[in-house]
Gaussian input, Z-matrix of N, CA and C with variables (Angstrom, degrees):
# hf/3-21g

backbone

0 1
 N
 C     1     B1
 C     2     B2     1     A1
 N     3     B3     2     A2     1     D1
 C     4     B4     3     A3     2     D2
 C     5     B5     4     A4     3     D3
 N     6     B6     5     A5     4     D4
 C     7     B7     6     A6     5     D5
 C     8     B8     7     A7     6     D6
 N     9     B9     8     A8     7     D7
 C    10    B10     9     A9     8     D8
 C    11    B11    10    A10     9     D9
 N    12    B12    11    A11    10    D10
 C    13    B13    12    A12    11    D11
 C    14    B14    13    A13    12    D12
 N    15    B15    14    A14    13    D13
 C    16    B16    15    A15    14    D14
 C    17    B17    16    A16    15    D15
 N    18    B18    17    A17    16    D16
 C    19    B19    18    A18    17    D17
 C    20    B20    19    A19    18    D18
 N    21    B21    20    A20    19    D19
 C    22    B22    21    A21    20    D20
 C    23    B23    22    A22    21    D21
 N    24    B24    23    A23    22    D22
 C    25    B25    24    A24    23    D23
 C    26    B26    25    A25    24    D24
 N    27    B27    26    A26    25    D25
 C    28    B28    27    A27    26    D26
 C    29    B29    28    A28    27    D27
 N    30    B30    29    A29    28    D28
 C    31    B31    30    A30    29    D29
 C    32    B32    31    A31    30    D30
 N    33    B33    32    A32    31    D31
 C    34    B34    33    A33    32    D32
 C    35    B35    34    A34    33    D33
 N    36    B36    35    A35    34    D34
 C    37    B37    36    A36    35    D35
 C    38    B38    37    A37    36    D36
 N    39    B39    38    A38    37    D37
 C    40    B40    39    A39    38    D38
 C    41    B41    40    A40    39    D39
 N    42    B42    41    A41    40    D40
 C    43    B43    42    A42    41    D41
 C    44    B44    43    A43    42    D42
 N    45    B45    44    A44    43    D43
 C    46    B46    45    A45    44    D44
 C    47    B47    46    A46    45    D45
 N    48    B48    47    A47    46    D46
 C    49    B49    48    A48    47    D47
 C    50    B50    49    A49    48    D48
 N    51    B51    50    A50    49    D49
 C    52    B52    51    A51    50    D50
 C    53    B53    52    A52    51    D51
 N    54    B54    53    A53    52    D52
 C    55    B55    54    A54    53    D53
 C    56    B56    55    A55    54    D54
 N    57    B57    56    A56    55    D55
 C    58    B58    57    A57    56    D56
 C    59    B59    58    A58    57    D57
 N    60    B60    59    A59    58    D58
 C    61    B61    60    A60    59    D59
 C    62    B62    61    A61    60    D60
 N    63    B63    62    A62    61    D61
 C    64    B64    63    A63    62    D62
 C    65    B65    64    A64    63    D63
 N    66    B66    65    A65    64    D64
 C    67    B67    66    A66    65    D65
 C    68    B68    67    A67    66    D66
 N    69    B69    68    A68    67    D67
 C    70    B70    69    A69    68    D68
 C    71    B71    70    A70    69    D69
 N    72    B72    71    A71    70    D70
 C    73    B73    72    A72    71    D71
 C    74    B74    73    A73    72    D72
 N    75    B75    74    A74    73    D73
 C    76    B76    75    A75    74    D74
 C    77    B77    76    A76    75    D75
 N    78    B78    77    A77    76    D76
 C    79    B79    78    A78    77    D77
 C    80    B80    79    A79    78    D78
 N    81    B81    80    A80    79    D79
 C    82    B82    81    A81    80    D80
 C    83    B83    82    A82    81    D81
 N    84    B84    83    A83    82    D82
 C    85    B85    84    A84    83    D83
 C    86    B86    85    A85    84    D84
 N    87    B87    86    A86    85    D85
 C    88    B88    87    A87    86    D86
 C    89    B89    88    A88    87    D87
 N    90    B90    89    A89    88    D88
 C    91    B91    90    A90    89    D89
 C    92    B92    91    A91    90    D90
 N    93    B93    92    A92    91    D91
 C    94    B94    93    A93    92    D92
 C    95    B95    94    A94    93    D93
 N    96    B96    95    A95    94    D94
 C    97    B97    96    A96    95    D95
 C    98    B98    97    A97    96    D96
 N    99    B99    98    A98    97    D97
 C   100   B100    99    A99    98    D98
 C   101   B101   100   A100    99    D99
 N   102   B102   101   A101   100   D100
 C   103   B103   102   A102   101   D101
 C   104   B104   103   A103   102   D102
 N   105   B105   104   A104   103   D103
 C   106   B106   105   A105   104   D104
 C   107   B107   106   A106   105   D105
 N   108   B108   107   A107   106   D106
 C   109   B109   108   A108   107   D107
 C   110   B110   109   A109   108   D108
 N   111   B111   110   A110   109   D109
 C   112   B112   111   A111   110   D110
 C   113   B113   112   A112   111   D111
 N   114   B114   113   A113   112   D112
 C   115   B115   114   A114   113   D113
 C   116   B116   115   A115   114   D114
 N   117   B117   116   A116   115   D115
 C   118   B118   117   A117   116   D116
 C   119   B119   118   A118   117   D117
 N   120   B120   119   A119   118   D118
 C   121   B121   120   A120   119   D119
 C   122   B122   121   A121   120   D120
 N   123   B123   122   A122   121   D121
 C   124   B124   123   A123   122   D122
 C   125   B125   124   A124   123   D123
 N   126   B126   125   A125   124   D124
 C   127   B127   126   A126   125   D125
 C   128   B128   127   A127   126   D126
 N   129   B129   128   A128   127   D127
 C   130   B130   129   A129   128   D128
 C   131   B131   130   A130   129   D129
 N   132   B132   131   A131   130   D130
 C   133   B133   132   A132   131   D131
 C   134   B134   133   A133   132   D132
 N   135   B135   134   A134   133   D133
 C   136   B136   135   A135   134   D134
 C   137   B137   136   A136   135   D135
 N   138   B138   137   A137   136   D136
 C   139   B139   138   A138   137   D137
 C   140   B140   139   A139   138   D138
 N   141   B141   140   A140   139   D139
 C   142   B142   141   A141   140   D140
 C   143   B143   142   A142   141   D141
 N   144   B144   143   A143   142   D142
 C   145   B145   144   A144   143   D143
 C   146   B146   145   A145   144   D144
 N   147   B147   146   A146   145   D145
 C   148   B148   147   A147   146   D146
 C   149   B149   148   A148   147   D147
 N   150   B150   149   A149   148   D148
 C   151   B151   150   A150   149   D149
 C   152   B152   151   A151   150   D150
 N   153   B153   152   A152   151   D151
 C   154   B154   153   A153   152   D152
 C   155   B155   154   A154   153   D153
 N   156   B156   155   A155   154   D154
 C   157   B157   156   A156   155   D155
 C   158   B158   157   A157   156   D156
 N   159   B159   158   A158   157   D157
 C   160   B160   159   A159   158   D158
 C   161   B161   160   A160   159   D159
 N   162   B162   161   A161   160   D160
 C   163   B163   162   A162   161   D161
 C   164   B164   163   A163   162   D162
 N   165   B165   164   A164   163   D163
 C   166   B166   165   A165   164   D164
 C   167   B167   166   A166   165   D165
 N   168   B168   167   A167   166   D166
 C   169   B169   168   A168   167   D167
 C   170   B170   169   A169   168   D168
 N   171   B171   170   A170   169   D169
 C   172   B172   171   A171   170   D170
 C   173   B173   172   A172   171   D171
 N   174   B174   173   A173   172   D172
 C   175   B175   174   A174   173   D173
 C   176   B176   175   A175   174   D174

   B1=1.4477
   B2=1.5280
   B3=1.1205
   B4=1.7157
   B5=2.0826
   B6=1.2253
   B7=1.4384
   B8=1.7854
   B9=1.5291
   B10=1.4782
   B11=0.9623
   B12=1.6245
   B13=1.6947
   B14=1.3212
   B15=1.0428
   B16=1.7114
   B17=1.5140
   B18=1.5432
   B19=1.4557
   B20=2.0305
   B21=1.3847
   B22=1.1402
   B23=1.5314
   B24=1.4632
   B25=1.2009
   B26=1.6159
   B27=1.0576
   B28=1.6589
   B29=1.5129
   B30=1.5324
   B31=1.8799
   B32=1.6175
   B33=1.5129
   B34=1.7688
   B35=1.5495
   B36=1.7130
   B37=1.2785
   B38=1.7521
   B39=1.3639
   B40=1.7372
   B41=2.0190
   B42=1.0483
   B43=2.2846
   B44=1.5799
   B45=1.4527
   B46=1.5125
   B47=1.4107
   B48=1.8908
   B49=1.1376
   B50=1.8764
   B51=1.2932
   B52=1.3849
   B53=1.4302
   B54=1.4468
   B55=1.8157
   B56=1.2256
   B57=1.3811
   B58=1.3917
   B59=1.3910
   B60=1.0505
   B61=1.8504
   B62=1.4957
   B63=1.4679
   B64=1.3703
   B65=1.5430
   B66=1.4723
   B67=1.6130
   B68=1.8460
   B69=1.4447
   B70=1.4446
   B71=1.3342
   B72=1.5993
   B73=1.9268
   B74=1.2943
   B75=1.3973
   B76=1.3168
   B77=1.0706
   B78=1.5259
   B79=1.6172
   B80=1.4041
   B81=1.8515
   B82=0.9624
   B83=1.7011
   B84=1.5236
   B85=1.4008
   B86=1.7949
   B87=1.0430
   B88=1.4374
   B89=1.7597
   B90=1.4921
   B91=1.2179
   B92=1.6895
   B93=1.6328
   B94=1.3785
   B95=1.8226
   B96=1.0089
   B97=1.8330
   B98=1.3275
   B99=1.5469
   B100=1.0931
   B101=1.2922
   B102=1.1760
   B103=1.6191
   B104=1.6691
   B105=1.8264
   B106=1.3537
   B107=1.6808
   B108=1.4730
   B109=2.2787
   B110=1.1234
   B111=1.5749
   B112=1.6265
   B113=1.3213
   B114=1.8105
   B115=1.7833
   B116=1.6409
   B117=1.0836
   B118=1.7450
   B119=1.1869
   B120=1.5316
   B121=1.3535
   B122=1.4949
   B123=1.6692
   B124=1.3466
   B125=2.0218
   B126=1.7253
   B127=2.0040
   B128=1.1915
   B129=1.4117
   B130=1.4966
   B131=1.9441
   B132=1.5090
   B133=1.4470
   B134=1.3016
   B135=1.7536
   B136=1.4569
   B137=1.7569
   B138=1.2966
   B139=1.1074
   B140=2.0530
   B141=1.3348
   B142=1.3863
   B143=1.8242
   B144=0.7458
   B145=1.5685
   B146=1.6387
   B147=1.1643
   B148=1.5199
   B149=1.6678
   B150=1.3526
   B151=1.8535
   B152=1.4500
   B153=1.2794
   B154=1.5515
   B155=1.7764
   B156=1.1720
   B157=1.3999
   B158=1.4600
   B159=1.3332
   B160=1.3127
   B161=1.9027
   B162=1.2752
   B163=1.7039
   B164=1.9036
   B165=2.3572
   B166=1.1056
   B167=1.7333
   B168=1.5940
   B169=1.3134
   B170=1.5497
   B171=1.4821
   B172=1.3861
   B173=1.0962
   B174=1.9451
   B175=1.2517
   B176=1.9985
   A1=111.01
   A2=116.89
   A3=114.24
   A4=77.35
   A5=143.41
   A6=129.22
   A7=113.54
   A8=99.76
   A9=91.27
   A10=124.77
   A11=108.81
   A12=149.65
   A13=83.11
   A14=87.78
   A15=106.81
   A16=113.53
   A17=111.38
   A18=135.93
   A19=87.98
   A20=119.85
   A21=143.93
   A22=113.96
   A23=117.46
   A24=141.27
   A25=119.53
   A26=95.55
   A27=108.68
   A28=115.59
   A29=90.31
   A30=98.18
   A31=114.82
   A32=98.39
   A33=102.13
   A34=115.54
   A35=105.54
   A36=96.00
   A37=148.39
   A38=93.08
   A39=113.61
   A40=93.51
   A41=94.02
   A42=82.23
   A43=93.86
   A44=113.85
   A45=120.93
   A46=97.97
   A47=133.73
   A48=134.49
   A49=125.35
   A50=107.51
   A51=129.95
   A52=112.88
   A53=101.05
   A54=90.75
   A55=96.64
   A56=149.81
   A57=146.22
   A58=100.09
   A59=147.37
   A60=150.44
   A61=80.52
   A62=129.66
   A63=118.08
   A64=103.14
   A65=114.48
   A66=123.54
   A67=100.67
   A68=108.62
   A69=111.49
   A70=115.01
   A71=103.25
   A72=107.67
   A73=122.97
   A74=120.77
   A75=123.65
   A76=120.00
   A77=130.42
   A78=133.07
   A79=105.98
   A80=112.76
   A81=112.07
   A82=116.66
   A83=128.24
   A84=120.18
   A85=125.62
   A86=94.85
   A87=99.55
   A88=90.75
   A89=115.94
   A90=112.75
   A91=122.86
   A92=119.07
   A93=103.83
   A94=103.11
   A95=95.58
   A96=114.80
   A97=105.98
   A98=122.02
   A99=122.94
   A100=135.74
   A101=99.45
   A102=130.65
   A103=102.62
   A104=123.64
   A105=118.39
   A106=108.35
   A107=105.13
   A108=92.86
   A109=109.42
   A110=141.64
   A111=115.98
   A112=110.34
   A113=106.86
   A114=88.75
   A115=111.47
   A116=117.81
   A117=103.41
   A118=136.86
   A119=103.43
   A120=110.37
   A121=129.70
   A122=121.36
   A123=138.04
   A124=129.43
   A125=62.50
   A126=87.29
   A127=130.28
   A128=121.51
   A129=123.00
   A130=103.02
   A131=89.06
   A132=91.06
   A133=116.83
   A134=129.92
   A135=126.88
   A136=95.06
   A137=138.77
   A138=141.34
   A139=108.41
   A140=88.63
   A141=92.99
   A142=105.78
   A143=119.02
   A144=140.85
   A145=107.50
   A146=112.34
   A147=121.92
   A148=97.34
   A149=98.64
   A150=110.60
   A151=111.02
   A152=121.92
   A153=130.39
   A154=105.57
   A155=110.43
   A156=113.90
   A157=114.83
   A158=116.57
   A159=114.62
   A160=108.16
   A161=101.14
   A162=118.63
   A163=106.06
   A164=100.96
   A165=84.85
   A166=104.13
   A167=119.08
   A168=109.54
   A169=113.83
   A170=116.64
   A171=110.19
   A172=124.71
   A173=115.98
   A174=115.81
   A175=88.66
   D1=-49.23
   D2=-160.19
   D3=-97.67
   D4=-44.43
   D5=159.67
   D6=-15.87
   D7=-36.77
   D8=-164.72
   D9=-115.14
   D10=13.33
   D11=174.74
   D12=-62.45
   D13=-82.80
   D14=-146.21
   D15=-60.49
   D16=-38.64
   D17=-174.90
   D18=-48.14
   D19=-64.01
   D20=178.18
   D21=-32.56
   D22=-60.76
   D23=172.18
   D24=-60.23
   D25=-39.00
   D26=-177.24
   D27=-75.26
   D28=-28.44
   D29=175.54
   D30=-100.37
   D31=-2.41
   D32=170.52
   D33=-100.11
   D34=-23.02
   D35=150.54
   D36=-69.84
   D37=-24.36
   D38=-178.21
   D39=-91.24
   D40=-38.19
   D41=171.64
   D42=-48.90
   D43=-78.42
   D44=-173.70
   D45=-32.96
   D46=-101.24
   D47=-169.26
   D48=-24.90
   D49=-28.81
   D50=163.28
   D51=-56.18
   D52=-58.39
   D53=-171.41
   D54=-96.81
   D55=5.64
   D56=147.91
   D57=-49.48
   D58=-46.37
   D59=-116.58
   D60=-123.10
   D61=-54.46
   D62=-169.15
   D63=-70.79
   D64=-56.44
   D65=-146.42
   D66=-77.42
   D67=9.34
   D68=173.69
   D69=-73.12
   D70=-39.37
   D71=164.72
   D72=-63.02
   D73=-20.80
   D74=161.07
   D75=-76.62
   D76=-44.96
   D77=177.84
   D78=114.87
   D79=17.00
   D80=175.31
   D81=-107.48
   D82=122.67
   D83=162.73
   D84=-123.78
   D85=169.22
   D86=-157.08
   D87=-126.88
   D88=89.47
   D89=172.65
   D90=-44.45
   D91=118.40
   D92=175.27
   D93=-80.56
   D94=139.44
   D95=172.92
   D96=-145.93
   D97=-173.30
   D98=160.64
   D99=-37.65
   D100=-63.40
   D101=-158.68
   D102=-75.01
   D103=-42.41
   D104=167.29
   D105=-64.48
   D106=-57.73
   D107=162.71
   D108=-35.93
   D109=-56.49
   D110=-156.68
   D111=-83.76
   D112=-22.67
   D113=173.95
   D114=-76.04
   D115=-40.00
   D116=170.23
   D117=-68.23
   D118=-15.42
   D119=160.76
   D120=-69.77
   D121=-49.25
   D122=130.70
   D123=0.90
   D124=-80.47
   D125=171.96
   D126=-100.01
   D127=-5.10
   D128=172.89
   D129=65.53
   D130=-153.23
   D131=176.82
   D132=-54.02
   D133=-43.56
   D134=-170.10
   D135=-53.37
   D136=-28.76
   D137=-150.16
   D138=-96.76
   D139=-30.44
   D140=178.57
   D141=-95.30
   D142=-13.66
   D143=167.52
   D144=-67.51
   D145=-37.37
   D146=-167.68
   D147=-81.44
   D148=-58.63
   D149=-179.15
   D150=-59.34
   D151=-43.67
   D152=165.27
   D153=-41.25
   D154=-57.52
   D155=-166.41
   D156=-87.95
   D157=-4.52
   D158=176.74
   D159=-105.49
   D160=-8.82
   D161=-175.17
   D162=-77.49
   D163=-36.61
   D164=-179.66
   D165=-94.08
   D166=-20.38
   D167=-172.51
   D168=-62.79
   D169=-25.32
   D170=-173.25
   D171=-103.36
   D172=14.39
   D173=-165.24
   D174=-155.46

């Protein structure tokens, strides 16, 4: 259980740090904090997809 906490977390942090590293040539970032971990952690990709699209609609 807590193996698959973290296992979970560790790969919602490196999704985030991932598209930080690319979307820097664009001028786009996606602060990691809490709150961006629990929605990708939560939602996975649909979740980082959501923040992606609300990062370019609102900015």
């Amino acid at each position: 259980m807590i193996k698959k906490f973290i296992q979970k977390l560790v790969l919602s942090f490196f999704l985030l740090y991932w598209f930080n590293k690319i979307g820097l040539n664009f001028n786009m970032l996606i602060p990691i904090n809490i709150v961006t971990l629990a929605i990708v952690y939560f939602l996975d990709f649909p979740g980082l997809a959501m923040l992606i699209i609300s990062l370019i609609v609102l900015f």
